[in-house]
C-alpha positions as CSV (number, residue, x, y, z in Angstrom):
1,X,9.4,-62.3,-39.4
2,X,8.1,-59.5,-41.2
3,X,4.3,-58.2,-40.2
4,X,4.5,-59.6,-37.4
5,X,3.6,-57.9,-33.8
6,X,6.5,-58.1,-31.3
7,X,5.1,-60.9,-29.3
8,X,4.6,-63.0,-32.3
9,X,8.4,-63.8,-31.7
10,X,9.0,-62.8,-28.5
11,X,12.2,-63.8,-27.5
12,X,14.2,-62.6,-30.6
13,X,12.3,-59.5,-30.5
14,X,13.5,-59.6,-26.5
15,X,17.4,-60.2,-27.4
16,X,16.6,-57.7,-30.0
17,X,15.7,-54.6,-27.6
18,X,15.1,-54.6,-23.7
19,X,17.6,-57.5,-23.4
20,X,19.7,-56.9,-26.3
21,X,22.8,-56.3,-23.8
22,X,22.5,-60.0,-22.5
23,X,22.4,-61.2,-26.0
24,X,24.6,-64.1,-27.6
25,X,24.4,-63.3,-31.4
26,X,24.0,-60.9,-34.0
27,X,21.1,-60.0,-36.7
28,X,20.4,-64.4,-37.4
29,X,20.7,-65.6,-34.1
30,X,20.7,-64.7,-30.6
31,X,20.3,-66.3,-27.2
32,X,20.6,-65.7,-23.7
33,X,23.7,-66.8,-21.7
34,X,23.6,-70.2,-20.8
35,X,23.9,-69.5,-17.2
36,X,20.5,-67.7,-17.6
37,X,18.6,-70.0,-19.3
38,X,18.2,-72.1,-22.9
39,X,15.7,-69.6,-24.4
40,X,17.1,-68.5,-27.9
41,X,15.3,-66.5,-31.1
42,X,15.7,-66.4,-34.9
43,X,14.2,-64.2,-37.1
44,X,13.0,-66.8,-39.3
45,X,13.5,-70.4,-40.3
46,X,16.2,-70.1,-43.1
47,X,19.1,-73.0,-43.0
48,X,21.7,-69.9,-42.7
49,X,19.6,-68.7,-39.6
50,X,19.8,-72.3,-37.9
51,X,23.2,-72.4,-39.0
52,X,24.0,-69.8,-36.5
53,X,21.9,-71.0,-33.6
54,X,24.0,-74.3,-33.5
55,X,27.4,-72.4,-33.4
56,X,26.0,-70.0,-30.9
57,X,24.4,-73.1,-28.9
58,X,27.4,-75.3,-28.9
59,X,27.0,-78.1,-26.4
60,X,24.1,-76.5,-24.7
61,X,20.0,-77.0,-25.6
62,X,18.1,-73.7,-26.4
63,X,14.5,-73.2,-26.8
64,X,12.8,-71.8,-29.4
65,X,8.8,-70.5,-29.6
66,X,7.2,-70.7,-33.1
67,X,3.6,-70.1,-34.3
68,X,5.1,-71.2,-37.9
69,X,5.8,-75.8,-37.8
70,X,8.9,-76.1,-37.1
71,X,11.7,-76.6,-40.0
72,X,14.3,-77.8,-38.3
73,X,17.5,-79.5,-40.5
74,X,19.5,-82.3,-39.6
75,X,22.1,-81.8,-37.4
76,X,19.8,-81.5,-34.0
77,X,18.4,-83.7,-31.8
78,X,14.8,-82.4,-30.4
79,X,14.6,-82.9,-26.5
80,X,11.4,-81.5,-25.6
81,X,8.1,-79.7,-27.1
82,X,4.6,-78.9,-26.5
83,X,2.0,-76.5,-26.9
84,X,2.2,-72.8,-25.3
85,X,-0.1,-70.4,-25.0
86,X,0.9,-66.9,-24.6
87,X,-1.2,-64.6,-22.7
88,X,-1.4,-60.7,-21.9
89,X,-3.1,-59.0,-19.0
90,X,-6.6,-57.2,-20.2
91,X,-8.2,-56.5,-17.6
92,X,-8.0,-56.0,-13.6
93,X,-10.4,-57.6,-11.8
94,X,-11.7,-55.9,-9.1
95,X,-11.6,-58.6,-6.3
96,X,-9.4,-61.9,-6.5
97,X,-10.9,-64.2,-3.6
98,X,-7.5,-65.4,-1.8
99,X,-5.5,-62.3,-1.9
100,X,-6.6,-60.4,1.0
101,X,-3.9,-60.3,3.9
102,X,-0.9,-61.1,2.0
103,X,1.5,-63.3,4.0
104,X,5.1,-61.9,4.1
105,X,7.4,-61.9,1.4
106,X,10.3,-60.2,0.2
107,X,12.4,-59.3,-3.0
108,X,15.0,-62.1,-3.8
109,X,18.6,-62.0,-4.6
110,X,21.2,-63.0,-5.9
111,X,22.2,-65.5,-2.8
112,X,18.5,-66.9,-3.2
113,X,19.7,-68.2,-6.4
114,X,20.2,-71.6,-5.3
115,X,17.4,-72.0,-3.5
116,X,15.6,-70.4,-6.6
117,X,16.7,-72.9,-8.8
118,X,15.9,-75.7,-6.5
119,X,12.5,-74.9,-6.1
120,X,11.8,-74.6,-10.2
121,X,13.6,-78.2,-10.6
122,X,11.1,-79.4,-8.3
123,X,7.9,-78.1,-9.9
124,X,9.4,-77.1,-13.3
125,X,8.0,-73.7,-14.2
126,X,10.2,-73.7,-16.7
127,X,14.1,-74.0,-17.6
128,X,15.3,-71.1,-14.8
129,X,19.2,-71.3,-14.0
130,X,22.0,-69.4,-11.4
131,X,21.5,-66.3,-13.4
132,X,18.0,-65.9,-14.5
133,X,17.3,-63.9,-11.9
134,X,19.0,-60.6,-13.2
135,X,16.4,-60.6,-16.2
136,X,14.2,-58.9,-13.3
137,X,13.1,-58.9,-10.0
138,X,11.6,-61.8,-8.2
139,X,10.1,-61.9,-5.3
140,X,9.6,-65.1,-2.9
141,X,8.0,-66.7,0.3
142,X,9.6,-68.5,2.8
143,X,8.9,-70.9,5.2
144,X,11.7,-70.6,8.4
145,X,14.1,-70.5,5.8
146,X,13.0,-72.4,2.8
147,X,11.8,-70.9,-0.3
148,X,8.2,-72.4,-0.9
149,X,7.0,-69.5,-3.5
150,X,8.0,-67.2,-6.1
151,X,7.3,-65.3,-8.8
152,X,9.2,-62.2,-10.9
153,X,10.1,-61.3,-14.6
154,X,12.2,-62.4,-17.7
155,X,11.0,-61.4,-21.1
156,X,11.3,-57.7,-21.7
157,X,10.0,-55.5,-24.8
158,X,9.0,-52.0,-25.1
159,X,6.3,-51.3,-23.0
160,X,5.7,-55.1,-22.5
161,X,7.1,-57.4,-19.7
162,X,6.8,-60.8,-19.0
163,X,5.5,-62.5,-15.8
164,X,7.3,-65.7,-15.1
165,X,9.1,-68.2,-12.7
166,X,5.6,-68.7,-11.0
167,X,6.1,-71.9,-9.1
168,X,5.2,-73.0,-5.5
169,X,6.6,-75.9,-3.5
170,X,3.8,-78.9,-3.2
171,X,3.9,-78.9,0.4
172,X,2.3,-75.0,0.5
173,X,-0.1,-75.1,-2.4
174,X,-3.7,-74.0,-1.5
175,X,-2.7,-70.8,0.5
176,X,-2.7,-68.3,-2.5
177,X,0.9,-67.7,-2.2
178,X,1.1,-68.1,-6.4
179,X,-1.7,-65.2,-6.9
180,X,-0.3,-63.1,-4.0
181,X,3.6,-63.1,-5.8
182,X,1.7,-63.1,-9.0
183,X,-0.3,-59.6,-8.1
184,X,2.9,-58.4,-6.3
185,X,5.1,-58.4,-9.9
186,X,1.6,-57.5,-11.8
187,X,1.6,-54.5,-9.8
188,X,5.4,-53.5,-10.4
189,X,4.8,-54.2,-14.0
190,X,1.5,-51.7,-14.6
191,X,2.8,-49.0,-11.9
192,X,5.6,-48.5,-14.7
193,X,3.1,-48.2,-17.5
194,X,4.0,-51.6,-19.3
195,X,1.9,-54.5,-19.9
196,X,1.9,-57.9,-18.0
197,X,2.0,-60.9,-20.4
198,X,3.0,-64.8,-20.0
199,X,3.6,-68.1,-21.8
200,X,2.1,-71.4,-20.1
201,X,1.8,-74.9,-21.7
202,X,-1.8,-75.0,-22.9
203,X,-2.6,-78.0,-20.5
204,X,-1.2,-76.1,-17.3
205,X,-4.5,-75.8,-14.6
206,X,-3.0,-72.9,-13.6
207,X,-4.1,-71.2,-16.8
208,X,-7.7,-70.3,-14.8
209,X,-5.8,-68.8,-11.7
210,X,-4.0,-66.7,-14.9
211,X,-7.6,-65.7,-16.1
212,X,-8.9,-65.0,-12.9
213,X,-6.0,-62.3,-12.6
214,X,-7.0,-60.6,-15.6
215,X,-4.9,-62.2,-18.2
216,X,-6.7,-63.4,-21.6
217,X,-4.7,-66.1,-24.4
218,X,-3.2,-63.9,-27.2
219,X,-1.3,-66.6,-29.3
220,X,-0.8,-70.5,-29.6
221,X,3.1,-71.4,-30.2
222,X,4.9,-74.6,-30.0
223,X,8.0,-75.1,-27.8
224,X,11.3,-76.8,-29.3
225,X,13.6,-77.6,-26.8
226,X,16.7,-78.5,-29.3
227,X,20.5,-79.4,-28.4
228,X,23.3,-80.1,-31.9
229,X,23.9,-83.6,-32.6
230,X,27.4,-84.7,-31.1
């Protein structure tokens, strides 16, 4: 979309550069595997553009953000929606009550991946798969040995990263874990001179934690999760 800043359309402008070697696609469509997760980006809303996204997406459902309404043609069946916000990291606050005393964590791997993708089914911090932990490090808490939090990265541009896969397990909410994983990857992020930034559903209560860490909302989109008709 021409004008626009990088994080206007962030996960074309993702497959486009820091990720652009995980890509499906070429110059109208791209998306990631769909081992590591749905999310797919077009440079605009052309016919020919969609036209590609449904050969590239075959049997499987990919996600698209806009800030433009939708145009989608016939030929797709829309799953899922909603409102996003996206937000970037502005400023660092100089206490954050709850994150004193971290409890122990450690980085996660690839045979957490199950356990990974267990936890996100059950509290759905959005579409995370076998794979989509090699679009960064994650890092998790366990309980004996269950996996109760995590957090870690996906979206990459230049000088930008995204902080997702924030998720804890209902049975250890209210200890902080979220804000202590969240600090830990906010930390990795800034120590490599890039810029924390995120995308929540704009009716998420989690959104004050995200402002209490320092991030502010940058742009509105709307989410279309979208599979081709059979």
């Amino acid at each position: 979309m021409p004008g626009q800043e990088p994080l206007d359309n962030p996960i074309w402008n993702t497959l486009s550069t820091e990720h652009a070697s995980l890509a499906l696609g070429d110059g109208r469509a791209r998306r990631y595997p769909a081992e590591i997760g749905p999310l797919s980006g077009i440079p605009d809303q052309s016919p020919e553009n969609y036209a590609r996204l449904r050969e590239l997406a075959g049997k499987h459902p990919v996600g698209l953000f806009s800030i433009e309404p939708y145009r989608i043609p016939s030929g797709w069946q829309r799953m899922r929606g909603g409102e996003l916000v996206q937000m970037i990291r502005t400023s660092a606050p100089a206490h954050l009550a709850g994150t004193n005393g971290r409890p122990a964590f450690r980085q996660l791997t690839a045979g957490d991946a199950p356990a990974m993708v267990a936890l996100a089914e059950l509290t759905e911090p959005g579409p995370f798969r076998l794979r989509t932990h090699e679009l960064g490090n994650f890092y998790g808490i366990f309980h004996s040995d269950t996996l109760v939090a995590m957090s870690g990265k996906r979206m990459h541009l230049p000088g930008l990263v995204e902080l997702s896969g924030v998720c804890t397990h209902p049975d250890a909410r209210g200890r902080g874990y979220a804000a202590h994983l969240m600090s830990v990857v906010i930390d990795e992020i800034e120590s490599e001179g890039k810029t924390p930034f995120l995308h929540a559903f704009a009716d998420n209560p989690a959104i004050r934690l995200y402002e209490r860490l320092g991030f502010r909302i940058r742009q509105r989109f709307e989410l279309a999760i979208i599979k081709p008709d059979a």
